[in-house]
C-alpha positions as CSV (number, residue, x, y, z in Angstrom):
1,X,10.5,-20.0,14.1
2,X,10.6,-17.0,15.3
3,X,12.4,-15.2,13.0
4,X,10.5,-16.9,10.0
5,X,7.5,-15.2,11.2
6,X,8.8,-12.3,10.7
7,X,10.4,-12.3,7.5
8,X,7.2,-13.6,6.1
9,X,5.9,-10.2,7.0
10,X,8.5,-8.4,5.6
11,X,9.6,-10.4,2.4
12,X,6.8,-9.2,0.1
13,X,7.2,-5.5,1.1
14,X,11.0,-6.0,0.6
15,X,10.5,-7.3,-2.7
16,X,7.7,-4.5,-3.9
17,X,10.4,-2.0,-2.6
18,X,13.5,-4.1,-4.8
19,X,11.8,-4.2,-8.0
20,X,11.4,0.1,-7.5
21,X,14.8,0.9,-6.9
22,X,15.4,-1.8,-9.7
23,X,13.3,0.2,-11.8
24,X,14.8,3.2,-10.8
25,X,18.3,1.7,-11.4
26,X,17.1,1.0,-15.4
27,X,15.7,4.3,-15.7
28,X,19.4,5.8,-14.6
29,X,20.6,3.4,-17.4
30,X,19.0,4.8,-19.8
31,X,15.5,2.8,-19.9
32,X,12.5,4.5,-20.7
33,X,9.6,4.5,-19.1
34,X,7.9,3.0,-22.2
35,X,10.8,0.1,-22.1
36,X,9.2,-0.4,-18.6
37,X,5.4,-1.0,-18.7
38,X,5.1,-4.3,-17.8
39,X,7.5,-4.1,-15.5
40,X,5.1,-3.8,-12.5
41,X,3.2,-6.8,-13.9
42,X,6.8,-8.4,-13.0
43,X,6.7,-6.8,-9.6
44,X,3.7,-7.6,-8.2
45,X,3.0,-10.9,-9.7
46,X,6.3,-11.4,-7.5
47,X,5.2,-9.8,-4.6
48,X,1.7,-11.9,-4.4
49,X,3.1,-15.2,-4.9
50,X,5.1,-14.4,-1.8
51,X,1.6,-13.4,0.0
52,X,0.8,-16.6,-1.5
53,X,3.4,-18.4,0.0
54,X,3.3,-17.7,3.4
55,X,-0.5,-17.0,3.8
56,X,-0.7,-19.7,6.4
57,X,1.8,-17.7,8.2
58,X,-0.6,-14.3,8.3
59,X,-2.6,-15.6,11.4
60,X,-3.7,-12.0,11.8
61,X,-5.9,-12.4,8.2
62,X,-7.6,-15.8,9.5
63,X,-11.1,-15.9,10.2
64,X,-12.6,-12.3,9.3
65,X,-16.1,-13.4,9.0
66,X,-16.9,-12.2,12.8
67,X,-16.8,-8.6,11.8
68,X,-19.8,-6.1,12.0
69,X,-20.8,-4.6,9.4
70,X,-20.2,-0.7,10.9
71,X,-16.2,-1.8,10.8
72,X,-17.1,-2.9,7.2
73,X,-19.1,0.5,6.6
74,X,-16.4,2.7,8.6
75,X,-13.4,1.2,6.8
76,X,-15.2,2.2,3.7
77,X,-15.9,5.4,4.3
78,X,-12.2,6.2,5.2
79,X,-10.8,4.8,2.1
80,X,-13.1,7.5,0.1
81,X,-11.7,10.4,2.9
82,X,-8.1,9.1,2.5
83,X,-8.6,9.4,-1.6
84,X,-10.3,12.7,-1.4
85,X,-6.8,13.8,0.5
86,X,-4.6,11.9,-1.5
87,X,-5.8,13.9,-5.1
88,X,-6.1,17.2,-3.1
89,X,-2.6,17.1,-1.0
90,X,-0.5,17.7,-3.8
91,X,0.8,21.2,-3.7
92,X,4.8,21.9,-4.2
93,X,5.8,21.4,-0.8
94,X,3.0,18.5,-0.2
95,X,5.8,16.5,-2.6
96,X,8.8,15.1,-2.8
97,X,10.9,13.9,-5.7
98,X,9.7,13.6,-8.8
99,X,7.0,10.8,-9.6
100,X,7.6,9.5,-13.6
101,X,3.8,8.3,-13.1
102,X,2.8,5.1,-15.0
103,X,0.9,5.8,-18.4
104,X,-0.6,2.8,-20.0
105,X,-1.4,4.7,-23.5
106,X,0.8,3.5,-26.3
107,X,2.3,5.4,-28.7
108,X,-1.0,6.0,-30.4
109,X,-1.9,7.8,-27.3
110,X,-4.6,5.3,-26.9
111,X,-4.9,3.5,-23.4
112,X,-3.7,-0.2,-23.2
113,X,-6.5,-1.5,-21.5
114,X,-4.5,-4.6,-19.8
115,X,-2.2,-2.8,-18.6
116,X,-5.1,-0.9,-16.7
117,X,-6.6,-3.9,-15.9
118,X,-3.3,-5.3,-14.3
119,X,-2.1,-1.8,-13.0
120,X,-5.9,-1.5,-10.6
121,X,-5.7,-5.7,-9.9
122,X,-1.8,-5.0,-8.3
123,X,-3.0,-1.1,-6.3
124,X,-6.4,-2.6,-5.3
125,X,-5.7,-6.6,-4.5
126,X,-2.4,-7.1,-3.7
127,X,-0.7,-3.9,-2.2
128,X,-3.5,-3.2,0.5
129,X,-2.4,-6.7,2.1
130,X,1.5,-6.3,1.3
131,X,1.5,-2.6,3.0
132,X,-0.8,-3.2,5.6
133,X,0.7,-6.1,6.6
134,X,4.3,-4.7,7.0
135,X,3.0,-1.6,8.4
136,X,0.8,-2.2,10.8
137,X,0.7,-5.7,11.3
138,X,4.4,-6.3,11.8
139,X,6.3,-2.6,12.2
140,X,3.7,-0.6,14.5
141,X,3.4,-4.1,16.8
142,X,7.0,-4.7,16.7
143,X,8.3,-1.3,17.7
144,X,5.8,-1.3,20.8
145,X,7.2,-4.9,21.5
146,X,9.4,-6.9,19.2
147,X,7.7,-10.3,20.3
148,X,4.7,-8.4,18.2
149,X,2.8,-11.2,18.0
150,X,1.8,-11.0,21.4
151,X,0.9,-7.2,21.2
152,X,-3.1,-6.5,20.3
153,X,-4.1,-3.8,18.1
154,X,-5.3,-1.8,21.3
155,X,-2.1,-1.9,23.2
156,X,-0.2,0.4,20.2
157,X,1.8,3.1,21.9
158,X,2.1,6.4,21.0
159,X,5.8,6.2,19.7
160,X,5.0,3.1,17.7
161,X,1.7,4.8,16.6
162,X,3.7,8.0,14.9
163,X,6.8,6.8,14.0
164,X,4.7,4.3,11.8
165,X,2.7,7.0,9.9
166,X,5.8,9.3,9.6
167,X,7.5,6.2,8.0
168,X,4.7,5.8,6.0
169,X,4.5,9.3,4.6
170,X,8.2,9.0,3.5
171,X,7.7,6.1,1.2
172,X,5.7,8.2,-0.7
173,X,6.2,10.8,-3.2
174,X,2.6,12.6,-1.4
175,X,4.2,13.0,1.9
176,X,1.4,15.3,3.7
177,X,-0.8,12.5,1.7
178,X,0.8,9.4,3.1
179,X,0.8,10.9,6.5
180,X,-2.8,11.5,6.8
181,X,-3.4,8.1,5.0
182,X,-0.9,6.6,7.6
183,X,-2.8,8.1,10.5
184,X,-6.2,6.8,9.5
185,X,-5.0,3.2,8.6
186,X,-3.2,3.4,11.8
187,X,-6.4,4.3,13.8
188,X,-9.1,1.9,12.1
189,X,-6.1,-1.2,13.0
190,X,-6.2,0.4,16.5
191,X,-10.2,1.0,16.9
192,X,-11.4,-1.9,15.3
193,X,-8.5,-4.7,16.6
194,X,-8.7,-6.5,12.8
195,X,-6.1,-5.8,9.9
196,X,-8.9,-6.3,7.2
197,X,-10.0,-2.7,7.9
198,X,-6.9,-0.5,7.1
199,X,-7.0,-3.4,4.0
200,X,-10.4,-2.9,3.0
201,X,-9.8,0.9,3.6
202,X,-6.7,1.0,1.2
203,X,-7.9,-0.8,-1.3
204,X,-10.8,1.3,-1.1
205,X,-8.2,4.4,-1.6
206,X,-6.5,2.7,-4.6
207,X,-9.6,1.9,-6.2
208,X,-10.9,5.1,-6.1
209,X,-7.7,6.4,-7.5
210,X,-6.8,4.6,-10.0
211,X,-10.6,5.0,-11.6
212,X,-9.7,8.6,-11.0
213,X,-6.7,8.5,-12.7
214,X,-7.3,7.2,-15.8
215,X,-10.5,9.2,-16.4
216,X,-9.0,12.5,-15.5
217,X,-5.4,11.3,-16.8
218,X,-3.5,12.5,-14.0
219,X,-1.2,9.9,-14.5
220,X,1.5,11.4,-12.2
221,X,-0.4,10.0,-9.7
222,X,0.2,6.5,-10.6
């Protein structure tokens, strides 16, 4: 039972993270990234109907109705700080890799509006609760205890605390960007004791910059 819990909490992320290297495998192939487009409509509906799946299992998302409204209003307000970072950490040594982006124009250069539309549903609906979930949910709780069921928000050491957000900030191309991100999802789990306010905060971030992104066309960023 035990170990079913937890691969329920790792599953989705394992999946998100299979269908990248998958793309990245196609791209060494010689795929373009045109060839690929839909590609992350393939990835994330398979990574939500595993959320779907084992959403009785997520005992940590029941029953969010208790919260005030300044966790509401504070979660907010550090998704807009963590986007504000995100666009403006992005000097040379701020990155790592190279990012091939995701540009939904066709080859009239005009924008494929579903593709937006599916691109922002996946970053704002479904990756907040497959992250957050894996993150701080399952992998800070579990390296403070590995029972980390049993662990509360509050009782997050130190050493689970940063090796979390350094983690974090290597999974993504922005690694100065992830690891303030990581740090301030890590502290609103820890201060507020609820996982829907690193989710609201991240999809608050992902909103924010994916709007950003396709009005300013920064589509490295993506």
């Amino acid at each position: 039972m035990y170990e079913r819990i937890t691969w329920y909490r790792i599953a989705p992320f394992g999946t998100y993270l299979f269908f990248m290297l998958l793309a990245d495998l196609l791209l060494e192939f010689g795929w373009s990234a045109d060839d690929l487009r839909w590609f992350y409509a393939v990835k994330i509906t398979a990574v939500a109907g595993l959320l779907w799946m084992f959403r009785n299992a997520y005992s940590e998302l029941h029953r969010p109705h208790g919260i005030g409204v300044r966790t509401w209003a504070v979660a907010i307000a550090a998704g807009v700080i963590v986007f504000i970072a995100w666009i403006n950490l992005a000097a040379g040594w701020m990155v790592t890799g190279e990012s091939i982006g995701f540009d939904p124009r066709n080859d009239d250069a005009n924008i494929d509006w579903l593709l937006v539309a599916v691109r922002l549903a996946g970053a704002v609906l479904v990756v907040p609760l497959m992250e957050e979930i894996f993150w701080r949910s399952f992998l800070m709780r579990w390296i403070t205890h590995p029972n980390f069921l049993t662990v509360k928000p509050t009782q997050v050491g130190f050493k689970a605390f940063f090796i979390t957000a350094i983690l974090f900030a290597v999974a993504h191309n922005l690694w100065l960007a992830g690891l303030f991100a990581g740090v301030v999802y890590n502290l609103l789990y820890m201060r507020s004791s609820t996982l829907w306010s690193p989710i609201l905060a991240h999809a608050v971030t992902n909103a924010l910059l994916g709007v950003w992104v396709v009005s300013t066309g920064s589509w490295d960023f993506w």
